[in-house]
C-alpha positions in Angstrom: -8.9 -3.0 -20.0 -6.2 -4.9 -21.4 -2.6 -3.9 -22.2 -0.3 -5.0 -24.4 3.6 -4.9 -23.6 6.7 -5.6 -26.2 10.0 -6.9 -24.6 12.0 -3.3 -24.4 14.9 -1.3 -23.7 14.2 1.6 -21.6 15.9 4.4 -20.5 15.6 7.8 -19.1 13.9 9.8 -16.2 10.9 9.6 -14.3 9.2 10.6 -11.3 7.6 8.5 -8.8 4.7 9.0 -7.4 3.4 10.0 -4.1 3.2 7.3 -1.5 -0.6 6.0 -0.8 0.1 4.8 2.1 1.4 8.3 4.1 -1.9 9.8 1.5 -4.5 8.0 2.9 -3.7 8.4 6.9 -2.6 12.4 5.9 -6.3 12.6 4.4 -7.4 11.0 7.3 -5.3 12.9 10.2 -6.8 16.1 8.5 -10.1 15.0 9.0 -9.5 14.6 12.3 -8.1 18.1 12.5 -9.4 21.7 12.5 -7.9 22.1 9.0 -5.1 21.2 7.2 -3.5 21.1 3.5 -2.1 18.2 2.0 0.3 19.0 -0.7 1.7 16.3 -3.5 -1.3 13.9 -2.4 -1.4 10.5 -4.3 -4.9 11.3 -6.2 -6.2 8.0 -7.1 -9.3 5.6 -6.9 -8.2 4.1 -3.4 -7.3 7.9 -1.3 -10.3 9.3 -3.3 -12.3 6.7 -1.2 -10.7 7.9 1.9 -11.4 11.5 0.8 -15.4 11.0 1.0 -15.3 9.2 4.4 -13.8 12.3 5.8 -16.8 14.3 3.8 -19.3 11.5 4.9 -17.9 12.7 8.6 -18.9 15.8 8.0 -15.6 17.4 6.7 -15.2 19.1 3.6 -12.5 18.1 0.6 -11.0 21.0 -2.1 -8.7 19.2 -4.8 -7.3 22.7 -5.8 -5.1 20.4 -8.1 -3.2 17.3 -8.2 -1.0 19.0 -6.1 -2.7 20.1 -3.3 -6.1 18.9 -1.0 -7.2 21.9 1.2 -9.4 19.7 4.0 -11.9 21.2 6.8 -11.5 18.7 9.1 -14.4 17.2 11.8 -11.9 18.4 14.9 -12.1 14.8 16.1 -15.9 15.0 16.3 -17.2 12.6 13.7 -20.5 12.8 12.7 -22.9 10.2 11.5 -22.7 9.5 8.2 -26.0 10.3 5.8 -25.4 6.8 3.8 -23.4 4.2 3.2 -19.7 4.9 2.8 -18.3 3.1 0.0 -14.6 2.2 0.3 -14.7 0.1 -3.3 -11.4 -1.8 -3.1 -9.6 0.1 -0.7 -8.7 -1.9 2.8 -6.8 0.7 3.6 -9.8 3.0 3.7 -12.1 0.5 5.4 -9.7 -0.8 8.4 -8.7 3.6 9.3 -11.9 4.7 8.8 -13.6 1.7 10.8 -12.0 3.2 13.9 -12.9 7.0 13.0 -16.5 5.7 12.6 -16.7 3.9 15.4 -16.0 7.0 17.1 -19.5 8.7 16.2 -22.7 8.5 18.1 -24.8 7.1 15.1 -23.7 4.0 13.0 -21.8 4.3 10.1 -21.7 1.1 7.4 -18.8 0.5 4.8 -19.2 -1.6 2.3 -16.8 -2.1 -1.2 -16.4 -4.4 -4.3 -16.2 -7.8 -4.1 -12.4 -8.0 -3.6 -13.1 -5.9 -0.3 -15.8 -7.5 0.9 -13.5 -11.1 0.8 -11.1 -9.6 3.2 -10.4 -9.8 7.4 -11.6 -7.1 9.5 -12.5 -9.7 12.7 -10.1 -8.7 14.8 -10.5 -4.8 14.7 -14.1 -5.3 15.0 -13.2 -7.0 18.1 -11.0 -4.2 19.8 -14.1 -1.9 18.9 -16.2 -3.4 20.7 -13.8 -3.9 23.6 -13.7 -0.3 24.0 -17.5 0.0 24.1 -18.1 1.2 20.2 -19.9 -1.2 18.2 -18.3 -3.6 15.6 -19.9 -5.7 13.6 -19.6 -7.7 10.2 -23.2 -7.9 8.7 -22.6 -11.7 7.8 -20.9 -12.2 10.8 -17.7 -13.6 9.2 -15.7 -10.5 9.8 -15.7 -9.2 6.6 -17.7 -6.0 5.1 -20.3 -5.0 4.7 -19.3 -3.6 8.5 -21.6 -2.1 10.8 -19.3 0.5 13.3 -20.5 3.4 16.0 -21.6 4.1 19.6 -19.0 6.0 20.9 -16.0 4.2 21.1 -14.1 5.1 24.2 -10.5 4.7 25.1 -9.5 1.6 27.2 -6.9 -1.0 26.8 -7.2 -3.7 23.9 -5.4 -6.6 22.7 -5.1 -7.7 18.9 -3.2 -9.9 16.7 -0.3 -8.3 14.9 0.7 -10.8 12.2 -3.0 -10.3 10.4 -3.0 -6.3 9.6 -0.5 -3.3 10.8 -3.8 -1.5 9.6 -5.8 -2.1 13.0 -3.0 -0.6 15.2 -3.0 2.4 12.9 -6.5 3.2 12.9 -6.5 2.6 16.8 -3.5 4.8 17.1 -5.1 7.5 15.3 -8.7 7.0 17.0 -7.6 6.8 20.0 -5.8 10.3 20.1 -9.0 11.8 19.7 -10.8 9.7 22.7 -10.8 10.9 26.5 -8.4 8.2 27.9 -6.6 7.2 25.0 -6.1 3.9 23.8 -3.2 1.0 25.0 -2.6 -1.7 22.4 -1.1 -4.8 23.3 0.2 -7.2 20.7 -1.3 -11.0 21.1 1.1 -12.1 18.3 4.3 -10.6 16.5 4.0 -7.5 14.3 3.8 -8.1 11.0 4.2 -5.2 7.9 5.8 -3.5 11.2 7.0 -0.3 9.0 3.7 0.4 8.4 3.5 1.1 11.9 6.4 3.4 11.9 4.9 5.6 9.3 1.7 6.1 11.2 3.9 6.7 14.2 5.9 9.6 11.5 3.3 11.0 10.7 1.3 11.4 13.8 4.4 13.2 15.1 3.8 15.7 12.0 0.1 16.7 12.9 1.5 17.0 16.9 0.1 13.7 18.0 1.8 11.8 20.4 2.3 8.2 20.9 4.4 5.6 22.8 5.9 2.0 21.9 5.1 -0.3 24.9 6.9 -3.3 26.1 4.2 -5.0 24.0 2.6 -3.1 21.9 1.7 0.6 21.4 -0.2 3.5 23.3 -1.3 6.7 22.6 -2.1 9.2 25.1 -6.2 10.7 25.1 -7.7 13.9 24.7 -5.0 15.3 21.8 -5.6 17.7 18.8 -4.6 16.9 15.3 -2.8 19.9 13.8 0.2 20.0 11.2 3.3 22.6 11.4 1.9 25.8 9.7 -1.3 23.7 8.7 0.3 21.5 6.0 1.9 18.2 5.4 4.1 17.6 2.0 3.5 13.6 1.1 6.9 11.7 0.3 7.1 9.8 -2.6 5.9 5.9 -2.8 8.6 3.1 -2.6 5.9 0.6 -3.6 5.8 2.0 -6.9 9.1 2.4 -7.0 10.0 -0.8 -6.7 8.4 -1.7 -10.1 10.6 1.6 -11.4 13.9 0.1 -10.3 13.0 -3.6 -11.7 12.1 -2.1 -14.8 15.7 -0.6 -14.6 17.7 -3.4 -13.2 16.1 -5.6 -16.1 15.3 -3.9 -19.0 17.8 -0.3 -19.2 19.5 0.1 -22.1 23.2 -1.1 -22.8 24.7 2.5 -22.2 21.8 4.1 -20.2 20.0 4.0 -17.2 16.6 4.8 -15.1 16.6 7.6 -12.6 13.4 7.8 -10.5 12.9 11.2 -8.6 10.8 11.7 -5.6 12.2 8.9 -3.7 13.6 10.5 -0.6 14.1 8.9 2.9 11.2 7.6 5.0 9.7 5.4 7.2 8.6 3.3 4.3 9.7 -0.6 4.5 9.5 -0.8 0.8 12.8 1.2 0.8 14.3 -2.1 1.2 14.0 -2.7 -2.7 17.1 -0.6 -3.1 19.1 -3.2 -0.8 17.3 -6.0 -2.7 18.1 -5.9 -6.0 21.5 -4.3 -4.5 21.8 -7.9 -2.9 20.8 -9.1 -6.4 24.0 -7.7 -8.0 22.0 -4.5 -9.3 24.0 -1.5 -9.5 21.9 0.7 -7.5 22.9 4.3 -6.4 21.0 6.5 -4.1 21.3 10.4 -3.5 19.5 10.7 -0.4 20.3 14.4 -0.7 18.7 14.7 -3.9 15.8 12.2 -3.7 17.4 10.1 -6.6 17.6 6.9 -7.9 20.1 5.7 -10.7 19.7 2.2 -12.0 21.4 0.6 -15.0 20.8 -3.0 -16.5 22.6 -5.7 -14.1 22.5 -9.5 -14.2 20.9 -11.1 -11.2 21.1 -13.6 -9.2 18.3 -14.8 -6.5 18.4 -14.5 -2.5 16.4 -14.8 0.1 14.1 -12.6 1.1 12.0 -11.9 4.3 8.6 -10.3 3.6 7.2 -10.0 6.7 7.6 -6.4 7.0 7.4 -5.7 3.3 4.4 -7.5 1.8 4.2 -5.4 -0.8 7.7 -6.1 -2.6 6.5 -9.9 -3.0 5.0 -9.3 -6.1 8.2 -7.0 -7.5 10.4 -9.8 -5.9 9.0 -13.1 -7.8 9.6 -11.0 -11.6 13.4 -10.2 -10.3 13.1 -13.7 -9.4 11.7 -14.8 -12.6 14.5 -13.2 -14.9 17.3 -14.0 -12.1 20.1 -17.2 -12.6 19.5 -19.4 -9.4 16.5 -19.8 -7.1 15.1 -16.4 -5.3 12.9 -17.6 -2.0 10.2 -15.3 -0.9 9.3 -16.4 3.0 7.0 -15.3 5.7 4.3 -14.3 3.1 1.3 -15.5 4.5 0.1 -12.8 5.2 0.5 -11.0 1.2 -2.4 -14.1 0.6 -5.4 -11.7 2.3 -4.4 -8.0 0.0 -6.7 -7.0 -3.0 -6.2 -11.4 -4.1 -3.9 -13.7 -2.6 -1.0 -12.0 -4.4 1.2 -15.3 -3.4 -1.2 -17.6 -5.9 -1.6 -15.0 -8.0 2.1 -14.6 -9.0 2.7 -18.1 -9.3 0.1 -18.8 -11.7 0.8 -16.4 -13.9 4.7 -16.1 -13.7 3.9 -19.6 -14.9 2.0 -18.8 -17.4 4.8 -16.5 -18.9 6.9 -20.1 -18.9 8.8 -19.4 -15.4 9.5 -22.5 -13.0 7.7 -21.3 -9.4 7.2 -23.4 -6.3 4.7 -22.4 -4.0 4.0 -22.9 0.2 1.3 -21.3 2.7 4.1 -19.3 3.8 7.3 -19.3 0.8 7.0 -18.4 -2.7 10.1 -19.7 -4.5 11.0 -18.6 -8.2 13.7 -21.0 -9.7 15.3 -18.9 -12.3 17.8 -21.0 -14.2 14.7 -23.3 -15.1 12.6 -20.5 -16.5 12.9 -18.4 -20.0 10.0 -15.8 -19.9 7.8 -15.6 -23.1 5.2 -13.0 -23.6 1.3 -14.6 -23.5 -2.2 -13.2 -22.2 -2.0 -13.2 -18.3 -4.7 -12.3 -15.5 -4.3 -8.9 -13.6 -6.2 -10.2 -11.2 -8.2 -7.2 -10.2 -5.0 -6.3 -8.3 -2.7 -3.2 -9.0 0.9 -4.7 -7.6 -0.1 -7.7 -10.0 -0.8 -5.5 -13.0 2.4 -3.5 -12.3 5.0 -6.8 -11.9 3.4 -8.6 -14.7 4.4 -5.3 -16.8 7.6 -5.1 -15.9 7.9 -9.3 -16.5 6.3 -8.3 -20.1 9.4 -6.4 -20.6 11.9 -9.0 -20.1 9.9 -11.8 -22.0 10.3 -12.9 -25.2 7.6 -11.5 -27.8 4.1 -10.1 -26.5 2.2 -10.0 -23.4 -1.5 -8.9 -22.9 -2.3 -8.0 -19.4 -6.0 -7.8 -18.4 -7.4 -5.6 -15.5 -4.6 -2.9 -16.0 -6.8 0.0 -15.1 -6.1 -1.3 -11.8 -2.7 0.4 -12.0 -5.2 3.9 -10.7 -5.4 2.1 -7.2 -1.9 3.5 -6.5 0.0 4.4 -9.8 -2.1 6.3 -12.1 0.4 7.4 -14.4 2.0 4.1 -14.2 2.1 3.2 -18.0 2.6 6.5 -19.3 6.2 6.6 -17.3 6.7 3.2 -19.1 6.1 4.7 -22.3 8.2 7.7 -21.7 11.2 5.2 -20.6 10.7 4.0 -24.3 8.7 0.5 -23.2 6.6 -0.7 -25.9 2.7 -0.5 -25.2 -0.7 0.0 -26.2 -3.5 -0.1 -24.3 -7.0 -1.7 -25.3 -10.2 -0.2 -23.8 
């Protein structure tokens, strides 16, 4: 599906919505329970993946509504699935529930589209089998289609940390469940390292315990899964926020403003966008209290940003960049090159396209915004929501019209993404 986007003025509210990233491992965590409920749940095509892996465990999944999953969990007892689980493009699904399958008797293959099927899984499959499960990448390249089971046990592993945060979170959360628990140690320094923290959060919320090592992480064996009065409330998503308050910060109206609800305090790295475009010379202003954002239009001017624990801003960072005066320098993103595409190469070939002036490294991205004046053209979503999403809020800035292909993407993690646009006032219509 393509889009078409009209440089606007925008104003108004909006909410944001739920973060996938505390949805997927809440899904999860109530698998692994008795029972819990899961309340403001991100429903889209990547958590509904991780909703029929619990189901494929043998758990049992009620959307009453969009606002509310009641889950019969597998009580850390995962069966063996009756066919293939299909995690479509969801590498969040496949990494967590690797380690959950691993943990049943039987063997349990994922598989996913082609975009999944391109990305690394070695190193997890390695820690499985160092703690006796079975791990294996059908082509032997460690990519899916992945073959996992045989009883992973607890034990002490080591594993890279500047590949995925995703493998210590599915080993965290595995490992509860096993008789001696699981001891991660770190071979390498932790990149994404929030994403950690929010597993850590919200193990704490279904009573599961864990520890931060000298090097690495542990959590203790033979632990129960089980919420505070059987329910978890999901906090709303700063990765989609972040397109929210760009969309503010460069295309709000002379005499209005953007305020994004939902967007309370967490563990979430991507919070960092407020003290980015802040650093920017946006006029940011956050009521913790409240859960709300206030954003008015604000020139900018580039920095230098750090991605390391925030791969997910670099795609948000290179349009700021893009419509900023002076250079903005995006470093230690290697690791953004192995998401849904190699969002790095993807941003710079079609920020140029749109006329911007980009420089790009293995591990720097660097936008040079007094060379570049932004004009709308047709641009490649690349099969990847965060690329659909920036590209949008670029198309708003640039001169004229831009078509953006692959924008049903934007149901990955931000359903409703374009019809918040539209009730901002952005000009766009959608081609099927």
């Amino acid at each position: 599906m393509n889009v078409r986007i009209s440089r606007s003025r925008i104003r108004g509210r909006v909410r944001a919505p739920p973060s996938k990233s505390y949805t997927h491992r809440a899904i999860l965590a109530a698998g692994y329970a008795e029972s819990a409920v899961i309340i403001d749940p991100l429903i889209s095509a990547d958590t509904q993946a991780t909703m029929r892996a619990v189901e494929a465990f043998g758990g049992t999944v009620n959307r009453v509504d969009d606002n509310r999953i009641e889950i019969t969990g597998f009580n850390g007892r995962p069966g063996t699935p009756t066919d293939i689980l299909d995690c479509e493009n969801s590498g969040t699904t496949t990494r967590l529930v690797a380690a959950c399958g691993a943990l049943a008797d039987g063997l349990c293959v994922l598989t996913g589209d082609a975009s999944l099927r391109s990305r690394p899984h070695g190193p997890l499959l390695e820690a499985i089998e160092t703690l006796d499960g079975r791990g294996e990448s059908t082509r032997q390249n460690g990519q899916a289609p992945l073959i996992v089971g045989d009883a992973l046990q607890g034990g002490a592993v080591a594993i890279p940390g500047d590949i995925s945060s995703q493998y210590i979170t599915a080993l965290l959360m595995a490992g509860a469940v096993t008789e001696d628990g699981i001891e991660i140690t770190l071979e390498t320094e932790l990149k994404s390292a929030p994403y950690v923290d929010i597993t850590i959060e919200l193990l704490s919320a279904f009573d599961v315990a864990t520890e931060r090592t000298a090097d690495g992480f542990a959590v203790p064996g033979g632990q129960s899964y089980a919420p505070t009065d059987g329910t978890y409330a999901v906090p709303g998503d700063f990765s989609s926020i972040s397109y929210l308050l760009a969309a503010g910060a460069v295309a709000a109206t002379a005499d209005g403003a953007v305020i994004i609800e939902g967007a309370h305090p967490s563990a979430q790295g991507d919070s960092a966008i407020v003290e980015i475009i802040q650093s920017m010379g946006g006029q940011v202003v956050w009521d913790r209290d409240a859960g709300e954002l206030t954003v008015p239009a604000a020139s900018l001017n580039g920095i230098t940003v750090d991605v390391g624990d925030m791969p997910d801003l670099l795609p948000t960072i290179a349009t700021l960049g893009a419509i900023a005066d002076g250079d903005t320098v995006i470093k230690n993103c290697e690791h953004v090159r192995y998401k849904e595409t190699d969002r790095v190469s993807a941003m710079a070939t079609e920020l140029d396209a749109m006329g911007a002036s980009v420089t790009e490294a293995h591990d720097q991205l660097t936008v040079h915004g007094d060379d570049t004046t932004l004009s709308g053209t047709h641009v490649d979503g690349h099969g990847d929501h965060r690329i659909v999403m920036a590209l949008s809020i670029a198309a708003l800035a640039a001169e004229g019209e831009t078509i953006i292909s692959d924008s049903e993407h934007v149901d990955v993690s931000f359903p409703s993404f374009f019809e918040s646009l539209s009730t901002l006032g952005a000009g766009i219509q959608t081609e099927t």
